[in-house]
KEDOSE-614654 format. One record per residue (C-alpha): x, y, z. Coordinates in steps of 0.2 Angstrom, whole numbers, plus 5000, padded with zeros to 4 digits. Each point is the difference from the previous one (the first is absolute). Layout:
   c1   c2   c3
    X    Y    Z
...
This chain:
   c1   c2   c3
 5504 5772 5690
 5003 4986 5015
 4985 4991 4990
 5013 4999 4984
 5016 4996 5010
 4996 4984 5008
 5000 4990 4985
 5016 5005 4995
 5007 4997 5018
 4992 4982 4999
 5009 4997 4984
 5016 5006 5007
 4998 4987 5014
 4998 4987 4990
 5015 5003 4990
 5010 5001 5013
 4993 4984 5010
 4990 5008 5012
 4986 4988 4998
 4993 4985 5004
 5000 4991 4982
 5013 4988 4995
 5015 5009 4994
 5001 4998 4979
 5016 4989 4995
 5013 5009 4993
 5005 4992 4980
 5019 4993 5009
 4986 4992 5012
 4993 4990 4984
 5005 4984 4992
 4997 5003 4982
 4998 4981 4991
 5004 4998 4984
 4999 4983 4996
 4985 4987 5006
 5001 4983 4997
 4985 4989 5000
 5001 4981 5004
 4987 4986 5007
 5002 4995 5018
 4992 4987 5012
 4993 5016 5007
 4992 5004 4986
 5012 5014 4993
 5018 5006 5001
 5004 5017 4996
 5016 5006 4999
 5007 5019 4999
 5015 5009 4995
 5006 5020 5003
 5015 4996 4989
 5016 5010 5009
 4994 5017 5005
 5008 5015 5008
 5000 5007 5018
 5004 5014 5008
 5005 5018 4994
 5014 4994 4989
 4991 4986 4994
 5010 4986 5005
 4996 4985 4992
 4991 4986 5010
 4998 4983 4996
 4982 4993 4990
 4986 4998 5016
 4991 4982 4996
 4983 4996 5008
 4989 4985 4998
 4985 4993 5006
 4989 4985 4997
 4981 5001 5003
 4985 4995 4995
 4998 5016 4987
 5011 5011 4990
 4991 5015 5012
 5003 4991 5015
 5020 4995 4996
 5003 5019 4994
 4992 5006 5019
 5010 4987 5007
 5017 5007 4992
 4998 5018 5009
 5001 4990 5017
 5018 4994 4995
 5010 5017 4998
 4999 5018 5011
 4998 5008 4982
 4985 5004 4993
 4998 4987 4986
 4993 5009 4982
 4994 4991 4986
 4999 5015 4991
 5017 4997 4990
 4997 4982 4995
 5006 4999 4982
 5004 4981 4998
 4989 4987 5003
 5006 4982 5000
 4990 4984 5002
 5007 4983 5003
 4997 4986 4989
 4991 4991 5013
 4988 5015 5000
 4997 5001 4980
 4996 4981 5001
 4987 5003 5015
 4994 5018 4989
 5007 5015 5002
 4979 5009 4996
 4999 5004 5022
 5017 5010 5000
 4996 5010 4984
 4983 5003 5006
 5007 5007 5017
 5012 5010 4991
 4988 5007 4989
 4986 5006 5015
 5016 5006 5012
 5002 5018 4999
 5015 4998 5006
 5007 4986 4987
 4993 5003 4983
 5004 4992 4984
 5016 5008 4994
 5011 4989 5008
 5010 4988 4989
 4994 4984 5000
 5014 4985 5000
 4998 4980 5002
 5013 4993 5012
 5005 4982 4991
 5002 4985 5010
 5003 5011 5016
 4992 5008 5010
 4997 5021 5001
 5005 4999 5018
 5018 4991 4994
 5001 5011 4989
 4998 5017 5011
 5010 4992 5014
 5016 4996 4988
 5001 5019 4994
 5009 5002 5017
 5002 5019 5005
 4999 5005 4985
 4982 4993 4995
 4995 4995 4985
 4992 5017 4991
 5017 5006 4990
 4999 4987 4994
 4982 4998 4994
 5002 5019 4995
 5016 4993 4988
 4988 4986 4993
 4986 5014 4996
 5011 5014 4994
 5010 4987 4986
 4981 4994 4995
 4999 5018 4996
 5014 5000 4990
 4997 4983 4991
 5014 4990 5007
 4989 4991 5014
 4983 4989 5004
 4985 5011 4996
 4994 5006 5015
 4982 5001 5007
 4990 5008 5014
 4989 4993 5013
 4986 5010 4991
 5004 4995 4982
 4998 4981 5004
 4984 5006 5008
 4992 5007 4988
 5007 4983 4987
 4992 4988 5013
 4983 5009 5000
 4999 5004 4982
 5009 4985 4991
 5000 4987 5013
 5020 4997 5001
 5015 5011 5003
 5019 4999 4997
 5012 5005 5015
 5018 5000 4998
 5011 4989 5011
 5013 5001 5009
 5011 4985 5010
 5014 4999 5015
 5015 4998 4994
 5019 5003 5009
 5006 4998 5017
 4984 4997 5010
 4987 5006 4987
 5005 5018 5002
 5000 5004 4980
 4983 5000 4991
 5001 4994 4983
 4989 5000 4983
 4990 4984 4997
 4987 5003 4988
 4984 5003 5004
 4986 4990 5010
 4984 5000 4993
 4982 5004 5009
 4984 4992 4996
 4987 5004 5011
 5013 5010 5012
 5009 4979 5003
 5014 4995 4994
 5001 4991 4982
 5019 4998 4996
 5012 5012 4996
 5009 5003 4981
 5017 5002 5001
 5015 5000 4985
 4993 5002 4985
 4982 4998 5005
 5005 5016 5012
 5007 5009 4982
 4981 4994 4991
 4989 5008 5014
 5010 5016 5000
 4998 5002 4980
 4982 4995 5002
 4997 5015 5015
 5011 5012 4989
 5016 5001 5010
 5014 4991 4994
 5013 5002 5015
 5021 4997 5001
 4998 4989 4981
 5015 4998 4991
 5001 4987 4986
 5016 4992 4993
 4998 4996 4981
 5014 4993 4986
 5000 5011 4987
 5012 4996 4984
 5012 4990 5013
 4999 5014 5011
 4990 5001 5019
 4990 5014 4999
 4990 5007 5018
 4984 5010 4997
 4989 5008 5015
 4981 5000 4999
 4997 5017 5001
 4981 5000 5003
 4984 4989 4995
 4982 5001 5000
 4990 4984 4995
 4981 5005 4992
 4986 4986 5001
 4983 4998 4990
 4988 4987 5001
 4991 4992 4986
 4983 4993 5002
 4992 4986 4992
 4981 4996 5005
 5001 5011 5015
 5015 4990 5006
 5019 5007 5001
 5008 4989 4984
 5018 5008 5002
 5009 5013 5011
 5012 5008 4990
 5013 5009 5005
 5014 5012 4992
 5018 5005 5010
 5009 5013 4994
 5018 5001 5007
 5013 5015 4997
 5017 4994 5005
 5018 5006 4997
 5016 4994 4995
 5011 5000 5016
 5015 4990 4996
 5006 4997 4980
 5016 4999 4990
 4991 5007 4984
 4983 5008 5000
 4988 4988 4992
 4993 5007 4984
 4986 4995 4987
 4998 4982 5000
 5011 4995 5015
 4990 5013 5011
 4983 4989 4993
 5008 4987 5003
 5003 5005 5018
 4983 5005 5002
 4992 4985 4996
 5011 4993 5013
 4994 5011 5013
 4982 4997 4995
 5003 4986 5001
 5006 4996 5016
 4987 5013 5006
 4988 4987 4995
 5006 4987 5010
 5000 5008 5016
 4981 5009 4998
 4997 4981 4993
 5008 4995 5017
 4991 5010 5011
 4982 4999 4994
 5003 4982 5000
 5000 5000 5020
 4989 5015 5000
 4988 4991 4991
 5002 4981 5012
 4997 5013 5014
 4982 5008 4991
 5010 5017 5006
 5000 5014 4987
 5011 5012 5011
 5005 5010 4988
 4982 5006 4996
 5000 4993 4980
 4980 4996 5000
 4997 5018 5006
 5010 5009 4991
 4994 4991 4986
 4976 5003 5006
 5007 5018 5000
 4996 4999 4980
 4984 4989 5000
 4992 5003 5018
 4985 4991 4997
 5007 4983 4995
 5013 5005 5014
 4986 4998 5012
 4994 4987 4997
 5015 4988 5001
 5009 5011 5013
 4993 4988 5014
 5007 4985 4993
 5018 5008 4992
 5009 4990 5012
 4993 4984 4990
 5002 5006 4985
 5017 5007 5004
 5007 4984 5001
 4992 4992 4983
 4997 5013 4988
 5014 4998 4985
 5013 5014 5002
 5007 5009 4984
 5017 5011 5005
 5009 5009 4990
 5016 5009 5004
 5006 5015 4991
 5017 5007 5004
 5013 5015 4996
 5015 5001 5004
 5004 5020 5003
């Protein structure tokens, strides 16, 4: 009977302290980050995190955002070096947002994407944004006590709903980077009193994990119909005398490749766009909705025309087009895959819009 009972006394001793082992930290011990910035430094790296405002105590009473950073020589060594700043316990864990300065994508953002991806702790699912001409320290510094992650969390769930930037997660542009060589990111900027509101601007685009330039306006509006996402469209039309709005419901561009001699002749590549009439004084019937149509297709056109125009001077086929397209003749696929990017910015392109208006 003794025999049986000790283990359970040497348990109970434990959890009441009555040990020698370091105590456990309790969860209002632990500073849980939500945001890491990412940024070059003299020192190598400069990592940068955010709990965003949290709560304390039994009523939780709210507490201002805790921000760490630390420059070192590595991303492992700067994240060590941040739970020397705080009494709190500092947890990776809860990272959801991951930005990286634009002085970071022009160096190659491959190491921190890498480390995310073999951390444990980290992983993948964090969104992924490029901070334009600032860097991602500035930009977590300026969300003040607040931080910076309702706002990120706004940016992701209106991309949700169609009425912001598509969004991306650090595994996502992974994955593009080691299966098709380039990868879009959506951008945001400082803007307001001391850069403390992030806005939209566009997207930059990876080749090789660096930084080849960024598509913005209606470039921004061509990449998103190319990767099947149209996102907060509304196009103003003359109809009959009349302004007429309609809003892009949703899109998804189809792409084939034709061969000739075992060499890619054309990439062809067919957008089909619903949309709906938003704002009308009479709803457009028979030839004027045509009419209307043609209009749309057309200036549909112009903007996928617009984008793989800089896509194409970049030799960076973000939106997958090649790929999508080997998936129907894999053998020829595989044999130009290697060299896509080439022929990504030569071969003829033939696009045709299609659109209804719902």
């Amino acid at each position: 009977m003794k025999k049986h009972l000790f283990p359970w006394l040497a348990a109970c001793l434990l959890l009441a302290g009555c040990s020698g082992l370091p105590t456990a930290r309790e969860m209002g011990d632990m500073a849980l980050l939500r945001t890491l910035g990412v940024d070059p430094s003299p020192a190598g790296v400069a990592v940068t995190g955010s709990t965003g405002p949290r709560a304390k105590g039994l009523q939780g009473e709210g507490e201002a955002a805790l921000t760490l950073s630390a420059d070192q020589a590595s991303l492992s060594a700067a994240c060590l070096a941040m739970q020397a700043q705080t009494d709190s316990f500092v947890f990776f864990g809860y990272v959801d947002q991951l930005l990286v300065g634009q002085a970071l994508a022009e160096e190659g953002v491959r190491p921190v994407l890498d480390y995310f991806a073999r951390n444990a702790e980290l992983g993948l699912g964090a969104q992924l944004w490029l901070v334009r001409g600032a860097a991602a320290r500035d930009a977590l510094s300026a969300g003040g006590e607040r931080g910076l992650d309702a706002r990120l969390e706004t940016l992701g769930n209106d991309s949700e709903m169609g009425i912001a930037n598509l969004t991306r997660t650090a595994g996502e542009v992974y994955t593009d980077l080691l299966e098709l060589g380039s990868a879009y990111v959506p951008a945001l900027s400082p803007a307001g009193e001391g850069g403390a509101v992030l806005t939209e601007r566009g997207y930059g685009v990876l080749k090789g994990g660096v930084l080849a330039g960024f598509l913005e306006g209606e470039a921004a509006k061509g990449l998103e119909l190319l990767a099947g996402g149209p996102a907060a469209d509304i196009i103003e039309a003359e109809l009959a005398g009349a302004k007429v709005s309609v809003k892009t419901a949703s899109a998804r561009t189809e792409s084939a490749l034709a061969f000739q001699g075992g060499e890619p002749s054309a990439l062809k590549l067919t957008c089909r766009i619903e949309a709906r009439l938003s704002e009308y004084r009479e709803r457009p019937a028979g030839q004027a909705l045509a009419a209307l149509q043609t209009e749309l297709a057309r200036r549909e056109r112009d903007r996928l025309e617009t984008a793989l125009s800089q896509l194409r001077a970049m030799g960076a086929d973000c939106a997958g087009l090649g790929a999508k397209a080997g998936m129907f003749c894999p053998a020829r696929w595989q044999a130009v895959q290697a060299d896509w990017p080439e022929w990504f910015s030569r071969v003829p392109l033939e696009i045709t819009v299609e659109v209804e208006i719902l």
